[in-house]
N, C-alpha and C positions, 0 to 999 in steps of 0.2 A: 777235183772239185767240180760242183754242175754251174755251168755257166749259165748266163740271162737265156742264151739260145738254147741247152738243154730244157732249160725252166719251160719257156715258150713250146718247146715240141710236147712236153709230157702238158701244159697246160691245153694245147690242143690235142691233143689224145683223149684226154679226159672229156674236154668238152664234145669228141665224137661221139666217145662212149655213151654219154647222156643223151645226146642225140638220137644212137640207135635204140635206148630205152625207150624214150617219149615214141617214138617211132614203133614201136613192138608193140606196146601200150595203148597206142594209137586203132593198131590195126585189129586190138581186141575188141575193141569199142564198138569194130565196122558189124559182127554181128547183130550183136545188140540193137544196132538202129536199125539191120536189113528184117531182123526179125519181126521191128516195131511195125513198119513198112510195108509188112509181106502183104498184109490184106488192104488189096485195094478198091474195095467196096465202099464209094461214099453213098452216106443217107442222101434218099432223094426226096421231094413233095411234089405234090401234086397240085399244081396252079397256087393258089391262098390258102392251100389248105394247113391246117396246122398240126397234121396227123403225116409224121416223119416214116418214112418208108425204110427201112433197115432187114437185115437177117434176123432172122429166116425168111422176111416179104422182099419183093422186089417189084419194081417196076416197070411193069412191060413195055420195050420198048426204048427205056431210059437207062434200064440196069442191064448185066450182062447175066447170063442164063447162071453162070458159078454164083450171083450175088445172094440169091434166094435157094429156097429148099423144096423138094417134089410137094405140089400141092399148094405155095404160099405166095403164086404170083397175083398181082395185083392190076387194074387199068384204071387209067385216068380218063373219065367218062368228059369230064366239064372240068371248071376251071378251080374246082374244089371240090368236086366228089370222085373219092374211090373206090371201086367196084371191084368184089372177091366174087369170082366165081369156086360154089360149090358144085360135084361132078353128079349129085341125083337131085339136087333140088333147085338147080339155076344159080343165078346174078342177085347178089344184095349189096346194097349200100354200105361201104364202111363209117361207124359212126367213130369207134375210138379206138387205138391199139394201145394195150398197156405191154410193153416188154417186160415189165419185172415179175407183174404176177403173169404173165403168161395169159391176156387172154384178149377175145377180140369183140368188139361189140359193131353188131350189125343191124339194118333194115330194111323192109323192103323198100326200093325206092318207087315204087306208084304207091305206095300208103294204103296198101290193105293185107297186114301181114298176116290175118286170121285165113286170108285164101291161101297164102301160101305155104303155111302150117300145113292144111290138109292135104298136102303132100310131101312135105320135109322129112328128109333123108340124110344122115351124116354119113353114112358108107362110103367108101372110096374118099372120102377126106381125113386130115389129120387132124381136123377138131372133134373139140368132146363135149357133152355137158352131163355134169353129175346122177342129172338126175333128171325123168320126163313126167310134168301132171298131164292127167288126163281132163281132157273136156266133152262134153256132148254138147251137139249143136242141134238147135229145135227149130223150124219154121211154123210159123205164127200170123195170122190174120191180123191186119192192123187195127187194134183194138185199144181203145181211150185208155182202158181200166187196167190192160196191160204194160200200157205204156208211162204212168203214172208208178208202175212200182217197178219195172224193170230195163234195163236199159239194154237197146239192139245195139250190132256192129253195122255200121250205118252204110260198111260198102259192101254189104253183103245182102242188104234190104232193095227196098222196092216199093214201088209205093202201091205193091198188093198184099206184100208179108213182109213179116218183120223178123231177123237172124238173131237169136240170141245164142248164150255159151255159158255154160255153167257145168260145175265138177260133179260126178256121180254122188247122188245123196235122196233124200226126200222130194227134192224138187223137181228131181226128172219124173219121179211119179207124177206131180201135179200137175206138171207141165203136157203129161202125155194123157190126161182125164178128155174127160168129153168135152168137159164146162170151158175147157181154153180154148182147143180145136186147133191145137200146135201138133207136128208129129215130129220125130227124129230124123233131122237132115245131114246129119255127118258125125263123125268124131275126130278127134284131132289130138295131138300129143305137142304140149309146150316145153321143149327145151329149159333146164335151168343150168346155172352151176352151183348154186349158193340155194337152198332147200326154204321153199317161201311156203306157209300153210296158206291154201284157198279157202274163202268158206263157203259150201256147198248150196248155202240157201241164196247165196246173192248170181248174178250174171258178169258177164266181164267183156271191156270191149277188146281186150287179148291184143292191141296195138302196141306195148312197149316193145322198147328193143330187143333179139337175142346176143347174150351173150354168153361166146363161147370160150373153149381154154384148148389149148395144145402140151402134149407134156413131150414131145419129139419135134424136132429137138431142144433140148434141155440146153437154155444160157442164160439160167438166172443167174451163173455166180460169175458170169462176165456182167450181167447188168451188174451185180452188188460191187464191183469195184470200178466200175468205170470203164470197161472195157468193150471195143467189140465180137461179136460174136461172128463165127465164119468157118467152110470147110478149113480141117488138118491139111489136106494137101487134096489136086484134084482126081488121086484114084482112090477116094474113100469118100462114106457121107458121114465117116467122126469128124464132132466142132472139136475149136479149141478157141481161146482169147486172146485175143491183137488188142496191143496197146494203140490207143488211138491217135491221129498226124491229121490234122487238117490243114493242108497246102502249111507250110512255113511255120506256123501256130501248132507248138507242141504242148500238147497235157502237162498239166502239173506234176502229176507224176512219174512220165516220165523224163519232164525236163530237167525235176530234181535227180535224176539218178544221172544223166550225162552232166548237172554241173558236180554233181558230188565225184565221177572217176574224172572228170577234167581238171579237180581240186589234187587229186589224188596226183595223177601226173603231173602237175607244175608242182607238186614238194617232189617229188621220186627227180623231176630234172634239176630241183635246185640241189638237192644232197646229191645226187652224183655230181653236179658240176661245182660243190661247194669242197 
C-alpha cells in the first residue's frame, strides 16, 4: 500500500513536473518579447515641435545612423523647426510629416519659394511628386493698371518691376505685347502630388507649400497596425514591423498577447499540478 510518504514523493514530483512546464512555456515567451524589443529606435522631436521624427527620418545628431534610411536624415535648426536637406536643390523647412500616406510637406524657410522653384531638383532624393505644372515668369514695369488686375510675388519685385507667374495660355501672349512692356524672365516647374487645375488667365504668388511622397521604403502597413517600421537586420536595407515598448508601457496589443500566454500557462500549471 502507498504510504502518506509515498503520496508526498509523487506529490512533489508532480508538482516539479509542472514546474518545468511553466518553465519551458516561459522560455517560449523570451522570443516573442526579444523580438518586440529588437527595434530600438525611439521617436524623437525636435524642441516644441510637434512633428515626431521616426523611420525612415531620423535625427541628426539625436538618432543613430541605423534609425533612419539613405536620404531621410533630418536637423533640428531652432527650437521647433526641422530642416530636410534635399541633394540638388538645398534646405527646406519641414512643415508636416504624414507616415501613413507617405508624404512630406515642406518650405522654404526665408519665404520666397517662387525663387527657389527656379531651380528645384528632386534627383538624387527619394521623394516624388506626381506630377509638375508649368509656370512662366514675366518682369513688369510697376504699373497702377497692372497692378489693379494682377497680383506680383512680392520677393521677387522691386520697386522698379514687378514678378508675376502665370501657366502657358493666352496670357503669356498679352503679357508679352508692347502695350504692357513686360518680357519673360524665367520659367519654373511646381511640384504637385495630388493634380490641381491652374487657370491660365489669372497669376499666382506660387508661395504654398510643397508637398512631396516617398514610396521607398514602404511602411504603410506597419503604420495601419500600429507598429514600427525599421531595417530586417543590419546587413540589408529590407523593413519589417517591431511591435512597439515604450520604456516599461507596453502597447495594447501586444500586452494582450503576453496576458493571454501567461493565462495560458497558469491553467497548463494548474492541470499538471491538479
Amino acid at each position: 500500500m502507498m504510504t502518506i510518504y509515498h503520496l508526498h514523493i509523487v506529490k512533489s514530483w508532480i508538482s516539479m513536473e509542472a514546474y518545468k512546464v511553466v518553465f519551458c512555456h516561459f522560455f517560449f515567451l523570451i522570443p516573442l518579447l526579444s523580438s518586440a524589443a529588437s527595434n530600438n529606435c525611439s521617436t524623437s522631436y525636435c524642441g516644441r515641435s510637434f512633428n515626431r521624427v521616426q523611420f525612415p527620418f531620423r535625427l541628426i545628431d539625436q538618432q543613430p545612423k541605423n534609425c533612419g534610411y539613405d536620404g531621410f536624415d533630418l536637423r533640428c535648426a531652432s527650437q521647433s523647426t526641422l530642416l530636410i536637406n534635399l541633394p540638388s536643390s538645398g534646405e527646406f523647412s519641414v512643415r508636416s510629416i504624414d507616415y501613413r500616406s507617405q508624404t512630406i510637406q515642406i518650405y522654404d524657410p526665408l519665404n520666397c519659394l517662387p525663387a527657389r522653384l527656379l531651380t528645384f531638383n528632386l534627383s538624387n532624393s527619394p521623394f516624388l511628386a506626381s506630377n509638375f505644372e508649368n509656370f512662366t515668369l514675366f518682369s513688369c514695369p510697376n504699373d497702377e493698371r497692372l497692378a489693379s488686375y494682377y497680383e506680383p510675388i512680392d520677393c521677387l519685385s522691386n520697386t522698379s518691376f514687378s514678378v508675376l507667374a502665370t501657366r502657358p495660355g493666352s496670357m503669356v501672349t498679352f503679357m508679352t505685347s508692347n502695350r504692357t512692356g513686360c518680357w519673360i524672365s524665367g520659367h519654373l516647374r511646381v511640384p504637385l502630388v495630388l493634380f490641381r487645375r491652374y487657370d491660365s488667365e489669372f497669376t499666382y504668388q506660387l508661395d504654398e507649400d510643397i508637398t512631396l511622397k516617398w514610396d521607398t521604403p514602404n511602411c504603410k502597413r506597419c503604420e495601419a497596425v500600429g507598429s514600427s517600421c525599421g531595417y530586417a537586420n543590419s546587413n540589408t536595407n529590407m523593413t519589417t514591423c517591431f511591435s512597439n515598448l515604450s520604456g516599461s508601457r507596453i502597447r495594447p496589443r501586444l500586452f494582450g498577447i503576453i496576458v493571454f500566454a501567461m493565462a495560458i500557462l497558469a491553467m497548463t500549471a494548474s492541470v499538471a499540478i491538479a
